[in-house]
N, C-alpha and C positions, 0 to 999 in steps of 0.2 A: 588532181583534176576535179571539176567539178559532175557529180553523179549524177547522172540524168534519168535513172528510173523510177523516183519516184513524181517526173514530171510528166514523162512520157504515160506512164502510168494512170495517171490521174485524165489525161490528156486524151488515154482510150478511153476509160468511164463516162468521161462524158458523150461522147459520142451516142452508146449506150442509149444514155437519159432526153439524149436531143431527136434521135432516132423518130418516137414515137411522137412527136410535137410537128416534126415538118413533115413527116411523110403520111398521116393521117389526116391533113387537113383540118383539124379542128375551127370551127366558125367563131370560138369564144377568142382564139387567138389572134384575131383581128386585133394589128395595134401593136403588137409584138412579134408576130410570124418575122417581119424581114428581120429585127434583131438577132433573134433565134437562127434566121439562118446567115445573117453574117457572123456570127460566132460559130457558128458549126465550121463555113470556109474559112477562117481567119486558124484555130486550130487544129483544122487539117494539114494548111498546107505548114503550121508549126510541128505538128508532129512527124511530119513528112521530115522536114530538117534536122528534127531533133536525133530522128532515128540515122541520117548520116554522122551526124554529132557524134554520136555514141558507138561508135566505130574505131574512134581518134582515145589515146590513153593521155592525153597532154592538153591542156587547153589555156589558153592567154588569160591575164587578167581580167579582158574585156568580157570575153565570153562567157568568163564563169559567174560576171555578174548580171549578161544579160539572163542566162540562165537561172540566177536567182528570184530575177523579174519574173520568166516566165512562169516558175515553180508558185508565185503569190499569188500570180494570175489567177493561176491553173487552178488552185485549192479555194480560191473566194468564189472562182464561176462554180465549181462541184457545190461549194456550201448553199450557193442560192439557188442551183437546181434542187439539191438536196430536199429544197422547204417546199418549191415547186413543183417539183414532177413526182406527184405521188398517186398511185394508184388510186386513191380514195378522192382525187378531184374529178375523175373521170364516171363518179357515179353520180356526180349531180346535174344539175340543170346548165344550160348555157348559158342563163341569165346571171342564177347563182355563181356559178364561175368568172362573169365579166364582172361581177359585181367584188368580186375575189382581188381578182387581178388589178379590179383600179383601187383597192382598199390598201393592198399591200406592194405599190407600185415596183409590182417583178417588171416590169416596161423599162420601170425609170433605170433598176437596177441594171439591169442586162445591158442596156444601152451604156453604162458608164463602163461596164465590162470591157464592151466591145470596144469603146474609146479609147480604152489602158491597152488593148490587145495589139489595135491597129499601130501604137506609138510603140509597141515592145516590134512588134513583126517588121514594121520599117527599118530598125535599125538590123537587123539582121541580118544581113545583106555583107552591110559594113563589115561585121567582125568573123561573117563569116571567109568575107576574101581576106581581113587583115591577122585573123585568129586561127580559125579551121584549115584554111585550106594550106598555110602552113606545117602543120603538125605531121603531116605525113612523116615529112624529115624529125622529124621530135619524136614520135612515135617509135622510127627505127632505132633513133639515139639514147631509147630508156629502154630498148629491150638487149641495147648492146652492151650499156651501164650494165645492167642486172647481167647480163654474158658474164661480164668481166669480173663483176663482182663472186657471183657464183664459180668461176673457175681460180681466184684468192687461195678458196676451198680444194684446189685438187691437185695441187702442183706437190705431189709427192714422189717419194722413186719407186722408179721400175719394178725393183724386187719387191713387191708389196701384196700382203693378203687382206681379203677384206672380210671384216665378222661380220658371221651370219649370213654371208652369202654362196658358202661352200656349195650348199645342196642346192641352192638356185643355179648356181654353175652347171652340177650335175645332169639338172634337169635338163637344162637349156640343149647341154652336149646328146642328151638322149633324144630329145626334139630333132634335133641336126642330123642326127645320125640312121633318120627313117628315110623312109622314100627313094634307096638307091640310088639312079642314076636321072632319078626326073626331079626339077628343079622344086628345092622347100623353102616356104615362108613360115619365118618366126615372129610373129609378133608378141612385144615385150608390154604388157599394158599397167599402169598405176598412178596415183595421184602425184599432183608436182611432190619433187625434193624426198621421192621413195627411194631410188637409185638404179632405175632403169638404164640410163647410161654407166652408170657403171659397170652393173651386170652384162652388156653386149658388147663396152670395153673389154672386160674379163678375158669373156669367149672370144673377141678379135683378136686380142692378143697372142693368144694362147695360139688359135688355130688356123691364122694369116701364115705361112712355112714359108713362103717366100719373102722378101723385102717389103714391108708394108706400104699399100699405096693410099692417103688419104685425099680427102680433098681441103686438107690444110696446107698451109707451107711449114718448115719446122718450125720458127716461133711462133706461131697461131698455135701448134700442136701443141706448144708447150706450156700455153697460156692457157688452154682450154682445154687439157687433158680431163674428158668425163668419169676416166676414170679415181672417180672421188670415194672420198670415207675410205680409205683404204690405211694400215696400219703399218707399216713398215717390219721386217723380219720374216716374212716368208718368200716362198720363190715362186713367181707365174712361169715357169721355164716352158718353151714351146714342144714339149712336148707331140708325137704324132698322135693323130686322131684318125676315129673309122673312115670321115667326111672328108677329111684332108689329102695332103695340099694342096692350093690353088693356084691356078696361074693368076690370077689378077684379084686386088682385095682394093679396096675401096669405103674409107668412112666416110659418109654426107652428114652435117651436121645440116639438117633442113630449115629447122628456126634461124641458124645463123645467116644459110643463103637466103630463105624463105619465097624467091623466086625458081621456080621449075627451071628457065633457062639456065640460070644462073648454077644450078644445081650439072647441068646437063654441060656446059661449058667447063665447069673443074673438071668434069671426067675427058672431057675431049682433049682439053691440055695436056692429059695423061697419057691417053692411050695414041693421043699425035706429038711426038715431042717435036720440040724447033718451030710449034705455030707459037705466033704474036698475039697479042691480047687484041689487037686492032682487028686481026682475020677473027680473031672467037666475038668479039662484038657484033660484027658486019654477018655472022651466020646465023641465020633464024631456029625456032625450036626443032623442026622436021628436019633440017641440016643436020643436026647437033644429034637429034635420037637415030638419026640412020649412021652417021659415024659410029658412034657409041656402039649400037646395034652390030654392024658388021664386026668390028673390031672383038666383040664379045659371041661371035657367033658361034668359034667352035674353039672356045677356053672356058675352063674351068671357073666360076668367078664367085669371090665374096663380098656381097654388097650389104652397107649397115645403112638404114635409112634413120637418123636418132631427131628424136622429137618429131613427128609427124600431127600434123593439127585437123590436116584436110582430103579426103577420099582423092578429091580432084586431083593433087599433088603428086597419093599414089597412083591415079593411072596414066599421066601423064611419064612416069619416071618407068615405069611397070613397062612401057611400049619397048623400052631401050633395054630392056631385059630379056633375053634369049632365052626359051625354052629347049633348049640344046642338047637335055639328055646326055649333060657332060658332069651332074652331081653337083651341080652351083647348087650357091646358098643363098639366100635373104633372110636378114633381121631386121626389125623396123619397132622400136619404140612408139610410144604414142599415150595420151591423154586418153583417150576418144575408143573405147569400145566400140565403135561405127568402123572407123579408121580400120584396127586391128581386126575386125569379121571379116569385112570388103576385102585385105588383101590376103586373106587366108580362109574363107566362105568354108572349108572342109574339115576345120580344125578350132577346136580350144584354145582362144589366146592364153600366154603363160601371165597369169595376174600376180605380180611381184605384191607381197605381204608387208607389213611393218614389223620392226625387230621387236622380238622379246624383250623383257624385263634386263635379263641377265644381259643380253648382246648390247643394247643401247646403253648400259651402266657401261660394258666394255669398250665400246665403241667411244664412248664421252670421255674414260680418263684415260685411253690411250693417247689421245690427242691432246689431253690437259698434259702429259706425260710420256711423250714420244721416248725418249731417248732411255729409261727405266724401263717403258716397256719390251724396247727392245732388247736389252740384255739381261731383264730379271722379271721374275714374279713369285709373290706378290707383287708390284709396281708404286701403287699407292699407298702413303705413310692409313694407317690404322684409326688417327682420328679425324681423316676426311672421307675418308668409304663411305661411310653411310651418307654424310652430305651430298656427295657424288651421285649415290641411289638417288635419293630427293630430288637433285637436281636434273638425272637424268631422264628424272620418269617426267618432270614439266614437259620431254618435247612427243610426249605420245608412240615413240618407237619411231620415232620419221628421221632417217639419216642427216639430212639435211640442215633440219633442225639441231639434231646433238653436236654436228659439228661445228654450226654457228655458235651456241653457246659454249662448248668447248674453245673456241677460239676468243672468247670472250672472258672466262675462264681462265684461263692459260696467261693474259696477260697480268693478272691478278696476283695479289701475293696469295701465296699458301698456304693459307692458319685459317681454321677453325673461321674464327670471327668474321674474316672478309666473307666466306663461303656462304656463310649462312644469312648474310646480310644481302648477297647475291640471289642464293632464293626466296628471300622474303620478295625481292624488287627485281622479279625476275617480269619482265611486259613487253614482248615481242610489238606492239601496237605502237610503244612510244619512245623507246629504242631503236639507234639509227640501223642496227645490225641484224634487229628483230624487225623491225620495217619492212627491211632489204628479204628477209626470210618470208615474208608476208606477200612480196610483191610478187615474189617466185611464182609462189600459189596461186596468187590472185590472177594470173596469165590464164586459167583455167574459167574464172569467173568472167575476165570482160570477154573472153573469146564465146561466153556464151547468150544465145538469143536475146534481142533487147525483154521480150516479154517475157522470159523466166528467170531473168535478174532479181525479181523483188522478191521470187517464189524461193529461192536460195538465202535470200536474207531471211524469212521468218525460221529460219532454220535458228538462227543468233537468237529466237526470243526463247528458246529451249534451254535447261541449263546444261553447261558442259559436263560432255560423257554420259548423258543420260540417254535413252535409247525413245526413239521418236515414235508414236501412234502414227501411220500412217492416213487413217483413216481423217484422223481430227487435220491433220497436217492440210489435208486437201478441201475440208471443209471449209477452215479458217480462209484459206485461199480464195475460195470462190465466196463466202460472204463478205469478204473484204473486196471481191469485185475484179479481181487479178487473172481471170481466167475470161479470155475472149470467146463466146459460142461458135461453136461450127454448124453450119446446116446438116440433119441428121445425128448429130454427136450428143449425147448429156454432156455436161459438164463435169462432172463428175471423170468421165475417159477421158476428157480432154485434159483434165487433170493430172491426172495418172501418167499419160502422156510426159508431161511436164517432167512427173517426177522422174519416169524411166529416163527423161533424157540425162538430170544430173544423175543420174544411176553412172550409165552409159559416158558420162565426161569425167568421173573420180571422183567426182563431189561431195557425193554420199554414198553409204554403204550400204546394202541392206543384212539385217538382222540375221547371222544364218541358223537354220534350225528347220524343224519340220513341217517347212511353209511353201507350195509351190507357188504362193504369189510373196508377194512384199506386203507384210503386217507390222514391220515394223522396219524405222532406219537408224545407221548412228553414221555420224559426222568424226574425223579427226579433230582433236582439238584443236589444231592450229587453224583448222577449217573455219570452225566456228568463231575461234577471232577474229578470224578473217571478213566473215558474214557479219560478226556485233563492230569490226572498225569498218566496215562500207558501210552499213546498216547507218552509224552512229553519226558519217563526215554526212553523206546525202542527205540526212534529217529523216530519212525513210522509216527508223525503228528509234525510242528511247527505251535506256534502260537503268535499271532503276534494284537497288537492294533494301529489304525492309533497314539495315541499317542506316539506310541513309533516310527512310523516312522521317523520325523527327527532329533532324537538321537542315529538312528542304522545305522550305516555304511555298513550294511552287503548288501544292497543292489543297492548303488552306486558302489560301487566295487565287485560288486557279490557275491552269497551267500556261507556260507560254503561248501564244495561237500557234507557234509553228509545229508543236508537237500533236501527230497526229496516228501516229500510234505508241503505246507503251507498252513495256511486259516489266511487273515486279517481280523480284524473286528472292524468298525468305532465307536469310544467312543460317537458320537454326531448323533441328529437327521439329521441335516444338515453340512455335513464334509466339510470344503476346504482345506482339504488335496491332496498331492498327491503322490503318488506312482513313483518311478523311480527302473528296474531294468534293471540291466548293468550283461551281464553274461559274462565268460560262466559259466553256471550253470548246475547243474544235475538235476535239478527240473522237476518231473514229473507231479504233481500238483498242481496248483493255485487256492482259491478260495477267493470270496470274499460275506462275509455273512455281512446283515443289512450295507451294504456300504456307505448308507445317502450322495450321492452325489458324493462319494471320486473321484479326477481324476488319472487317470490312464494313465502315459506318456506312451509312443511306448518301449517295452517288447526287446530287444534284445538278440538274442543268447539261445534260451531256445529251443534246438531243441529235447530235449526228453520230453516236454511236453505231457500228456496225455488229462490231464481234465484242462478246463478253464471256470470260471465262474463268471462274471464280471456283473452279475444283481447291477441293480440299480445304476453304474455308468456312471462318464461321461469320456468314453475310449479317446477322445483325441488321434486321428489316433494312438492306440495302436494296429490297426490291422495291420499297416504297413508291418511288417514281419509275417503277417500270413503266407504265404506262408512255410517260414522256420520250421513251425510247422508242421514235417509231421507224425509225429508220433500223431496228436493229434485227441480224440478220441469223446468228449464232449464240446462242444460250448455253453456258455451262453450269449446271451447280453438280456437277458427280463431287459427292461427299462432303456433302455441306451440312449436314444434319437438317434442313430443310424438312418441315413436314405437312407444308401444306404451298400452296403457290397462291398468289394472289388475284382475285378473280380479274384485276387488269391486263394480266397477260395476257387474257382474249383479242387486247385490241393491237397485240402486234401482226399489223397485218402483211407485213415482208418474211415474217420468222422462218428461215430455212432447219433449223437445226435446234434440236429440245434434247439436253442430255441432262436425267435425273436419277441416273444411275448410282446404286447407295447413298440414298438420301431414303428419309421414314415418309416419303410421299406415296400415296398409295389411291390415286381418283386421278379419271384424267380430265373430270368433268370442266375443268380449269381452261384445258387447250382445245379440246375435243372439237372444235369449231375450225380448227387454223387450215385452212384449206392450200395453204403454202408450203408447209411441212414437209421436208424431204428426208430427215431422218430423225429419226422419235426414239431414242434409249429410256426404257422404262428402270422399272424395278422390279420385277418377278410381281407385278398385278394385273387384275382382267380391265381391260378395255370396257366403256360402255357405250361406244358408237365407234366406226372406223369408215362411216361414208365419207367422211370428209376428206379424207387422204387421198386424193386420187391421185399424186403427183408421188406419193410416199415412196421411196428406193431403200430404207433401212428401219428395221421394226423389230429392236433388239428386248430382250427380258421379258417379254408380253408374257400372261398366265393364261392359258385355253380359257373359253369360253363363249357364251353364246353369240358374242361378236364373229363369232369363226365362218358364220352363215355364208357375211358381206367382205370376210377376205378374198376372194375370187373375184370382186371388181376390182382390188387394188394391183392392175397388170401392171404396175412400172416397179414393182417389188422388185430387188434385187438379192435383199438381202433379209435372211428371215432367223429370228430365236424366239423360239416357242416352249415354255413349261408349262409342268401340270396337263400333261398331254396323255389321253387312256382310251380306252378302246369307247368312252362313252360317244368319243366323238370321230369314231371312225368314219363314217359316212362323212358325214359337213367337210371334217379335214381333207380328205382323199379329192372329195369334189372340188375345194377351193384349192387344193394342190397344181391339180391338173390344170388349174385357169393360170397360175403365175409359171408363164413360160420362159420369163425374165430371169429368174432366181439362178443367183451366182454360189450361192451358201444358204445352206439350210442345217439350222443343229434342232433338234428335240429330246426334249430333257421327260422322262416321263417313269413311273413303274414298269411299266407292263407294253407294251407295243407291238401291236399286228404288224406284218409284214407290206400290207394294204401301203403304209404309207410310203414305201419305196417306190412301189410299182407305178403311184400317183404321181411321181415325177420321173419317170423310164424318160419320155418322149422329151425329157428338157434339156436341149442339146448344150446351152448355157450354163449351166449345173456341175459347177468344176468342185463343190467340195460339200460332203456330207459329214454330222456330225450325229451320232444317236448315244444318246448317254441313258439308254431302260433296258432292260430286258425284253429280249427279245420274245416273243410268241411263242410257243413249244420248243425255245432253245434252239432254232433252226430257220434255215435259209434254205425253200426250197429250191432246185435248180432252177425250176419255169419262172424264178421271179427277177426280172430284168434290172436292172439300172442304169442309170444314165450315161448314156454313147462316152460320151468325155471328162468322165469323174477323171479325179485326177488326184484328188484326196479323200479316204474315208477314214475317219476316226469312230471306236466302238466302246465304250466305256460301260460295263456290268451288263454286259449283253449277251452271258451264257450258253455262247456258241461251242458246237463241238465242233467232230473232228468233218464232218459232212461239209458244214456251211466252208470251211476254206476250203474248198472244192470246187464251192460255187466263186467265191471268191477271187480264185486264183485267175478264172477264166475273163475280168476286168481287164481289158484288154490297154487301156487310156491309163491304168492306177500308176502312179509316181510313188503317193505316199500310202502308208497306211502304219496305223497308232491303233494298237492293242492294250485297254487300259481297265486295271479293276475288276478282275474276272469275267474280261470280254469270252474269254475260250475257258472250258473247264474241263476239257478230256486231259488226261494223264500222257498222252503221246499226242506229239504231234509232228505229220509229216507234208515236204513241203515238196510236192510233185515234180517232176523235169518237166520243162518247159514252161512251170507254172508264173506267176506273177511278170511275164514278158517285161515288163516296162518302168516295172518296181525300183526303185531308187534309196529312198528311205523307209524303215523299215525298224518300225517301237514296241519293244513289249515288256508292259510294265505292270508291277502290281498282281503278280499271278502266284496262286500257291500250289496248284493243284497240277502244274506240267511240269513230269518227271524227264521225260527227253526230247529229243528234238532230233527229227533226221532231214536232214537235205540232199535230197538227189540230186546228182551228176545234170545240168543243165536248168534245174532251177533257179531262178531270180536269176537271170542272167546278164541282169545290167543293176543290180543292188551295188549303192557307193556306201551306203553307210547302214551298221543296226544294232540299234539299242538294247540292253538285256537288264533290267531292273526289278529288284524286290521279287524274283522269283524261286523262292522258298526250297521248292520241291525240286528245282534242274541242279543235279549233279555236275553238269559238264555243260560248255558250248557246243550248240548244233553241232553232232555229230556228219562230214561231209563239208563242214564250210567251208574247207579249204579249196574247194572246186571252182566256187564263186570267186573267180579271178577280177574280178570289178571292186573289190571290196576295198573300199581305202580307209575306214575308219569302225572299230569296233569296242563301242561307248558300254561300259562293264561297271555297274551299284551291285555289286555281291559281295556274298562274304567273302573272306581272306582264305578259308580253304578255297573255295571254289579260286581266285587267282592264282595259288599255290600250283593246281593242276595243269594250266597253261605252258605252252611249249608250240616253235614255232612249228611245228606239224602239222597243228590243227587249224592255221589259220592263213589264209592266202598269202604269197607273198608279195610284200609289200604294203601290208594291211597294217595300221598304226593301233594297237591295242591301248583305250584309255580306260584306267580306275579310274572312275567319278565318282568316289567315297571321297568324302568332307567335302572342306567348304572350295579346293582347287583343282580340279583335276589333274591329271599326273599320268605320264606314256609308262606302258610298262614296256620294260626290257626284256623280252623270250629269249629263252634260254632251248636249246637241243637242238636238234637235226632240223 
């Protein structure tokens, strides 16, 4: 198909830029106003079409070249608004302006625009009745291909066990087996080709006691048994269950039927036998859910909803499910975090994981090696093991994947030589079989919002396996223009937004660790191929290796016009490569990810730049023509050895974002003007004006200073790092604390610190995470000193608390986390109250010589899942009482080897997974005793 989001895209931007020209009235625009607004309706009602377009997975010849049309359009009108709608025409005269306007006939242009528009929008029509409105049927016919192809994959026998899915079994049965006699929803939730259907295969299997009822026939059954990745040699015997048996079982493969009715009429055929297909057509959905209904109203029943896409779906199927109070069960797969909440609102969806190292290695040669694995092991000859490792770790632990390339594998001969020829040219992208594994996946990306399709591809200009800044992530978004305003919202939430949703559809992952929000994300690999092969076919992303730089001419003589963003990224730890680009180009974005050094000659002619980000090289006066960059909207040098800025950068007058963090720049007299500015990363120097920020949300590495007077204008603060912070400025701080009501994060870095500056932010109900890296004030937190209603994180670094201040502490009503670091606490005991830390979760202490023990009462931390115990010299033993803390599922251990020695599962709740985090992997330990 041809990709429509980087037209659509562009298509809202301008809207954006046209906004302020017709609905202002300007008097200079006389001459041009009707052009302007026949382009503004010509694409409207194009992107109005485009967005049904983008609905459809299939698209005719015709279409996908009208839509190449439209895409040239779309990108030459952005360029000549680009030059025209700039802030800085609106501060001169209106003569000065007509005189503008007739010198560089923007009239003439826009007009021929409009002309190319109206001859692209006419035909449209056409290919939409002879193109579009076909595909419906095309659409269903490539999701039944991929059905069919994907179930190739799973036609294994009955008696079969599947690695690595043992204890998701386990779990799933402990899930089922709550709630009595009132009816339980399981939802199964994980990215495409994790093996969600498998694992509710499993459980059907196993705990259907009566004759299995699907909503297949048996060759459907047998062609699209989900139960895939499974190894041949052990037994699923059906065993009795607590939850078991049922009178009536039922599997909906939902994606297959993908209509509610349709769903609702296999069950009616079941539970009515001897009706006709011609009665089940002729009955409507109310018909069909009240049959279903009654028929289910006082039996027992197992219903598997697999693949679930849409809430709708579930409550539509949900109505036909009796709350009976008969012990019935529901499972329900799904993509969609929304999905999996909505039919279980009271409960934790179970989020299926990716296999280990070990399982997907096992996983891959049992399948290159069916018939050895089943009757011997080792299985594998000795000089392909290790190839096998290699090859198995290409598919990231995704079942899906190792059995694709396993079966790819398998047809292969067996030596050395082929194998390894195999992982050199191993490319799911251009491979008919890697494709087909691709396209799996990619059922996750078209099913989602046309406007967070592009926000998903910049995901591809990261390099693989690398873990994402969140922060920068949503920056680059919105200076490239990809984020639409909402009345009341910054941009910034609406961003976030974004990202939560591919959070929420398996997308992306976030970074786990001791973070209540998302600071950082990672992608599966396959993901990300996935993001650089749509990124690459739509023209939306190039990309680009410093080793291909001096073989490609494209950028000594400028790049192609269609390329309109790029991200390079350097093959080596240490590059001496360099970069030369000669425009003119259309290039609106440059990045440069894991750059190892690359140098970067001076940048010519790239004046519709938007985003530039140039960390970690060495720019080699490539700011020379910043200036010409005035459309530019994102500035990166973090760690460019940069030590001064050039005084043209005053006249970027769009610049949203300055990050000169580790760089020897140390003056900000350079930007200090830029009254645009919405997030300023310094480098641990003072400020010498901050009037101008008014719009400022991020104000990271600043050094205290007399600027601190005028931090109290700047309310749209959100986020604040402040060093070199002491009591000289106790007053100015406290007072300009108290004015930023906004502030989501506040860290201060300082010696010495009064207690004052807490108290200056009690009242900030926004205020979800505090960081104080000084010591504290007489070593102590007195009771009367408040904090803010909804902290949610405090981190304490050399803050020489005793045993009083966690006292005050514990009574933190909102705390999730809390990080103990570098002799934040220096009494020799410490104990940790009933009923203390209510709400505590994570829970870090690290860096401590001076605490001998630890006691925890009977009802403290009473919802703690996980705590840290690092570098601490002087504890003989873990918390003495931890085993009371029944929440506890993970207990992360940097000690010496006596102190593991003492370990035994006594002292530690049950079901608590104990990791040694010495060296460079961590490692579960195995407790031994009672």
């Amino acid at each position: 198909m041809e990709p429509l989001l980087p037209i659509i895209s562009t298509v809202s931007i301008l809207f954006v830029k046209l906004g302020p020209l017709i609905f202002k009235g300007y008097d200079f625009l006389k001459g041009v106003d009707d052009q302007i607004r026949s382009l503004h309706r010509e694409l409207l009602a194009i992107e109005c079409f485009l967005k049904d377009v983008d609905s459809y997975q299939k698209h005719t010849e015709g279409v996908k070249n009208w839509l190449r049309e439209v895409r040239e359009v779309a990108y030459e009108a952005e360029r000549t608004l680009d030059v025209f709608v700039n802030d800085e025409i609106f501060r001169y005269s209106s003569a000065d302006l007509k005189k503008y306007i007739e010198r560089t006939n923007i009239g003439t242009d826009i007009t021929k625009i409009n002309i190319r528009i109206k001859e692209i929008a006419s035909r449209k029509l056409s290919y939409a009745v002879g193109g579009v409105a076909n595909d419906k049927e095309d659409a269903g016919y490539v999701d039944q291909s991929l059905q069919a192809w994907r179930s190739s994959y799973r036609r294994l026998d009955d008696d079969g066990h599947v690695i690595g899915f043992l204890s998701h079994k386990k779990a799933i049965f402990a899930r089922l087996s709550v709630g009595g006699e009132q009816r339980v929803v399981v939802p199964i939730i994980g990215m495409g080709g994790i093996g969600k259907s498998t694992l509710a295969r499993m459980v059907y299997s196993q705990v259907s006691q009566k004759p299995r009822v699907d909503g297949l026939s048996d060759h459907q059954d047998s062609q699209n048994d989900p139960s895939c990745f499974v190894s041949e040699g052990a037994s699923t015997s059906s065993t009795p269950v607590p939850f078991g048996p049922f009178d009536f079982s039922f599997w909906a493969p939902a994606t297959q039927y993908g209509r509610v009715d349709e769903i609702l009429r296999s069950m009616s055929k079941v539970v009515r036998t001897g009706v006709t297909e011609e009665e089940l057509k002729r009955k409507s959905c109310v018909d069909l859910v009240k049959e279903v209904y009654d028929y289910l109203r006082d039996k027992k029943y197992l219903i598997v909803l697999d693949d679930v896409w849409r809430t709708e779906l579930w409550d539509l199927i949900e109505v036909a499910l009796p709350r009976n109070r008969k012990g019935s069960r529901v499972m329900l797969t799904t993509r969609s975090l929304d999905v999996a909440r909505h039919a279980s609102p009271g409960s934790n969806p179970y989020e299926l994981e990716i296999l280990d190292d070990e399982q997907g290695c096992e996983l891959f040669l049992s399948r290159v090696f069916p018939h050895e694995y089943r009757v011997a092991k080792p299985f594998c000859p000795n000089e392909l093991k290790e190839l096998g490792e290699k090859l198995s770790k290409k598919c990231g632990g995704c079942p899906l994947a190792l059995v694709t390339l396993a079966g790819l594998a398998s047809k292969k001969e067996k030596n050395p030589i082929v194998w390894l020829n195999l992982l050199k040219n191993v490319n799911w992208e251009f491979s008919d079989t890697g494709r087909k594994c691709l396209d799996v996946l990619a059922l996750s990306y078209h099913d989602l919002p046309y406007h967070i399709k592009p926000c998903f591809l910049y995901i591809g200009s990261f390099p693989a396996g690398s873990e994402i800044c969140v922060s920068k992530l949503i920056e680059w978004w919105i200076a490239d223009g990809l984020i639409k305003p909402r009345e009341g919202e910054i941009m910034e939430k609406t961003a976030q937004g974004y990202l939560d949703e591919l959070v929420r559809r398996c997308l992306v992952q976030i970074v786990k660790g001791f973070n209540e929000s998302a600071k950082k994300i990672c992608v599966h690999d396959l993901l990300h191929k996935l993001a650089r092969s749509e990124a690459r076919e739509s023209q939306f992303f190039h990309f680009r290796t410093t080793s291909s730089l001096s073989s490609s001419s494209d950028f000594r003589s400028g790049l192609n016009p269609e390329v309109h963003r790029l991200a390079i990224q350097s093959t080596k730890e240490k590059d001496n490569s360099e970069f030369h680009l000669e425009g003119p180009t259309n290039l609106r974005v440059l990045l440069f990810t894991n750059s190892g050094g690359l140098t970067c000659k001076p940048i010519h002619k790239v004046r519709y730049l938007r985003v530039l980000d140039l960390e970690g090289m060495n720019p080699s006066h490539v700011l020379e023509e910043i200036d010409k960059m005035k459309h530019l909207r994102y500035l990166g040098l973090r760690k460019t050895k940069l030590s001064e800025l050039p005084s043209s950068i005053a006249k970027l007058h769009y610049l949203q974002v300055l990050d000169i963090r580790d760089t020897g720049i140390r003056r900000d007299k350079e930007f200090s003007q830029l009254s645009t500015l919405r997030h300023l990363y310094l480098d641990y120097f003072q400020l010498s004006n901050i009037k101008s920020f008014r719009d400022l949300q991020t104000l990271d590495r600043a050094a205290a200073g007399d600027w601190i007077k005028d931090l109290g204008n700047v309310t749209s603060l959100r986020r604040l790092t402040m060093s070199d912070v002491s009591q000289y400025y106790r007053t100015t701080l406290s007072e300009a604390l108290q004015q930023l009501s906004h502030l989501t994060f506040l860290k201060l870095i300082g010696a010495q610190l009064p207690v004052n500056f807490i108290a200056a932010v009690a009242r900030h109900d926004c205020l979800h995470e505090l960081k104080i890296e000084a010591k504290i004030l007489h070593n102590h937190i007195p009771e009367h000193v408040a904090f803010p209603r909804y902290l949610t994180k405090l981190t304490l670094v050399n803050s020489n608390l005793k045993s009083a201040s966690m006292q005050v502490l514990e009574k933190l009503l909102s705390l999730r986390i809390l990080i103990l670091k570098r002799e934040a606490y220096v009494d020799e005991e410490m104990i940790s109250s009933a009923n203390g830390f209510p709400q505590l979760q994570h829970f870090g202490f690290i860096n401590h010589c001076k605490l001998q023990s630890w006691k925890i009462k009977q009802g403290a931390m009473p919802n703690l899942d996980s705590l840290v115990i690092d570098d601490c010299s002087a504890l003989s033993d873990i918390p003495e009482g931890l085993q009371h803390v029944a929440t506890l599922k993970k207990l992360h251990l940097k000690m010496p080897q006596y102190f593991l020695d003492k370990l035994d599962k006594s002292k530690v709740p049950h079901g608590c997974s104990v990791i040694d985090s010495n060296g460079s992997k961590p490692r579960e330990i195995i407790l031994t005793g009672i």
